[in-house]
C-alpha positions as CSV (number, residue, x, y, z in Angstrom):
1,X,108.5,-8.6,102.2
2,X,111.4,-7.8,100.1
3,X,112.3,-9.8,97.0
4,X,114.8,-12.6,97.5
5,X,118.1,-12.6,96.1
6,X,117.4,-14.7,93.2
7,X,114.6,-12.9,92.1
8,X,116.9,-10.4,91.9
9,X,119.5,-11.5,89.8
10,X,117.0,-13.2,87.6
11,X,115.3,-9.7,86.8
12,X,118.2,-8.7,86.1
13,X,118.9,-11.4,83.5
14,X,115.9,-11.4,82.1
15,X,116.5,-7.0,81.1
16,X,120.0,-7.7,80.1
17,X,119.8,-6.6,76.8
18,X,123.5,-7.7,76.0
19,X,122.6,-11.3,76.1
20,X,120.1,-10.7,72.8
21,X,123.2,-12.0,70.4
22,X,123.8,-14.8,72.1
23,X,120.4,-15.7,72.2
24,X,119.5,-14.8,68.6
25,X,122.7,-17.1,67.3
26,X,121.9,-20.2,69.5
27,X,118.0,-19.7,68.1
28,X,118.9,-21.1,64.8
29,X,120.3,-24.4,66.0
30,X,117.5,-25.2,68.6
31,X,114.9,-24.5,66.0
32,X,116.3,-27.3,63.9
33,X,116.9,-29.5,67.1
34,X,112.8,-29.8,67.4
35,X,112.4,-29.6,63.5
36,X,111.2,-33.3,63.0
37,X,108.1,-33.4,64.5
38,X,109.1,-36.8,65.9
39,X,112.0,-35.7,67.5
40,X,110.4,-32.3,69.3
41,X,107.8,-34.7,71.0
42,X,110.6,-37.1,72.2
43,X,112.8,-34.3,73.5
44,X,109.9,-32.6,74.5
45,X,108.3,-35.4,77.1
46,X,105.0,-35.5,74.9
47,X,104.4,-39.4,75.2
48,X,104.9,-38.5,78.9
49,X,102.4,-35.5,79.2
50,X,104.8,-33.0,80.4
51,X,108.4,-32.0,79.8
52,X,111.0,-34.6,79.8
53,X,113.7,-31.8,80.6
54,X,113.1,-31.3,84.7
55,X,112.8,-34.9,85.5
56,X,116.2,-35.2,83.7
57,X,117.5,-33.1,86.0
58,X,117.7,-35.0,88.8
59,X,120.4,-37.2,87.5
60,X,123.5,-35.2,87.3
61,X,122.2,-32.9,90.8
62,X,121.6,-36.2,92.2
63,X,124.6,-38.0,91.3
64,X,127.1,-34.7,91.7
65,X,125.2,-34.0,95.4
66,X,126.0,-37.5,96.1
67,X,129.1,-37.4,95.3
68,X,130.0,-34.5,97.6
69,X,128.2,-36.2,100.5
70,X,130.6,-38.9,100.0
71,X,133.9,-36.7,99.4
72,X,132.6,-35.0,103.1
73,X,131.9,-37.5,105.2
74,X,133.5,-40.8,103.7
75,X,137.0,-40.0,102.5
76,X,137.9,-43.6,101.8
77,X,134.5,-43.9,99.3
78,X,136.7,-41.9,96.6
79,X,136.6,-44.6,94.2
80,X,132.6,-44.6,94.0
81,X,132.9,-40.8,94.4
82,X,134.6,-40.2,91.2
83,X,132.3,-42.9,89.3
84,X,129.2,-40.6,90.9
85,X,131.1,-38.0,88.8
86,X,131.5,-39.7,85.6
87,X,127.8,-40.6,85.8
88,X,126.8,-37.2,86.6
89,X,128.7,-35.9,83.5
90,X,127.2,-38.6,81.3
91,X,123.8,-37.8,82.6
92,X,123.8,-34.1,81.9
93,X,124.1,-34.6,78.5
94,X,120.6,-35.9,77.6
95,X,119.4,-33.6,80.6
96,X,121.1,-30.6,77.8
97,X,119.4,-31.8,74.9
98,X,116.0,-31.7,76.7
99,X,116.9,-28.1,78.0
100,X,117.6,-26.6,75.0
101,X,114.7,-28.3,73.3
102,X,112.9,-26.7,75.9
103,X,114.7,-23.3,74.9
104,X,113.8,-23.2,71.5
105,X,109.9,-23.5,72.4
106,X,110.2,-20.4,74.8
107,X,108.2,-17.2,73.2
108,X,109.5,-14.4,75.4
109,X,112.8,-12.7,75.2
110,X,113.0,-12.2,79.3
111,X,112.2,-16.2,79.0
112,X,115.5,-16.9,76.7
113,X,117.5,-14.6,78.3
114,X,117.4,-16.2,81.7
115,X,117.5,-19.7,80.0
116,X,120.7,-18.8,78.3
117,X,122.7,-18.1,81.5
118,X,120.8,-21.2,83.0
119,X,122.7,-23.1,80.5
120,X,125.8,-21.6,81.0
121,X,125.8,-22.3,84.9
122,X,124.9,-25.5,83.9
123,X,127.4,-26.3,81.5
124,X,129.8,-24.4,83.4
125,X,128.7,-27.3,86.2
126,X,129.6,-29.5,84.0
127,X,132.9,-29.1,82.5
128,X,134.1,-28.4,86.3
129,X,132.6,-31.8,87.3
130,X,133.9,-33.6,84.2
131,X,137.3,-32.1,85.3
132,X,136.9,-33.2,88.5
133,X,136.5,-36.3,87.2
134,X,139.6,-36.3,85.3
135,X,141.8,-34.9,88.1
136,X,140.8,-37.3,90.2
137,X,141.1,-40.6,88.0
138,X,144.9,-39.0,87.5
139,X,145.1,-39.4,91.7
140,X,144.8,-35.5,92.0
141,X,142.4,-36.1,94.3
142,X,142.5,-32.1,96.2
143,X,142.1,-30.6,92.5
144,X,139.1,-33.2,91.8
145,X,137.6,-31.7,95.4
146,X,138.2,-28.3,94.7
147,X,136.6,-28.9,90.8
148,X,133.5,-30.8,92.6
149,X,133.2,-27.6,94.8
150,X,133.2,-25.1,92.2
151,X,130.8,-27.3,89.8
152,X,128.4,-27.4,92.7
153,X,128.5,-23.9,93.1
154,X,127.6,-23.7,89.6
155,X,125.0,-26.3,89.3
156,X,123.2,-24.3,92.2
157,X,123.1,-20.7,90.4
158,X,121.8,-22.8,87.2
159,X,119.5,-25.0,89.2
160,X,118.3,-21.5,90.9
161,X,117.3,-20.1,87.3
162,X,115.8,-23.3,86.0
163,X,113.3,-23.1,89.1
164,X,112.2,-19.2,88.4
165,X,112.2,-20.5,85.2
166,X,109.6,-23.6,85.8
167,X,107.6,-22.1,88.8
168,X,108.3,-18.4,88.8
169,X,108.0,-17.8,85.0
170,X,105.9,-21.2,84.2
171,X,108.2,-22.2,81.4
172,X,107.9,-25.5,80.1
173,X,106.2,-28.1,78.2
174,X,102.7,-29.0,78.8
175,X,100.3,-31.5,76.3
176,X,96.6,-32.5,77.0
């Protein structure tokens, strides 16, 4: 059976050698993101007994997803369209934190690589859904669609990484 196209680009990723100055700067910061103890456990999900990050998730690909059904198949439900929007751009925030608290717990290099470009599609998701949002509250309603379309796009190569991250590479909090 060959190997599926994601596994692909995510072995890819994860020899990329190029992407070991990105991830050695953006070490630094996470480290002191989970520095107080109290924090890292928060961030981390520990009260809940597993990571906190992959539930978060399903708010902004929830609330972005639904917002595409809506621009597809009910063209006059643009109004609550663009608030699914805003709410999936507020939501990915926390769903960031979580991520890179995530990151800065992850031991091997292959691991960080791939998470790095994770974050990228997802923020890349995100600042085309947040100007989505702003294109269409300005009644440039084509240029919101187009923006939802790229975002989603996005938010499915990122979403595609963070699952061979979870389940291919098992990456992610655990606590007994």
């Amino acid at each position: 059976m060959s190997e599926s196209l994601g596994a692909r680009l995510a072995a890819v990723i994860e020899k990329d050698e190029r992407l070991d100055g990105l991830v050695s700067r953006l070490s630094g910061p996470a480290q002191q993101l989970i520095a107080s103890p109290g924090r890292r456990d928060l961030l981390l999900g520990k009260q809940l007994g597993h990571a906190l990050h992959p539930i978060l998730t399903d708010l902004p690909i929830g609330l972005w997803t639904s917002s595409v059904v809506l621009d597809l198949t009910m063209p006059t439900s643009r109004d609550a369209a663009r608030r699914l929007v805003g709410l999936g751009v507020l939501a990915a925030v926390p769903t960031a934190v979580t991520g890179w608290a995530e990151w800065a717990r992850t031991g091997k290099r292959e691991d960080r690589r791939t998470g790095v470009v994770h974050a990228a599609a997802n923020g890349a998701a995100a600042v085309m859904f947040a100007s989505s949002w702003l294109a269409r509250r300005s009644g440039r309603e084509k240029a919101g669609l187009t923006l939802s379309t790229l975002g989603t796009l996005a938010m499915g190569a990122g979403g595609a990484l963070g699952g061979h991250l979870a389940i291919g590479r098992k990456v992610g909090s655990t606590f007994s």
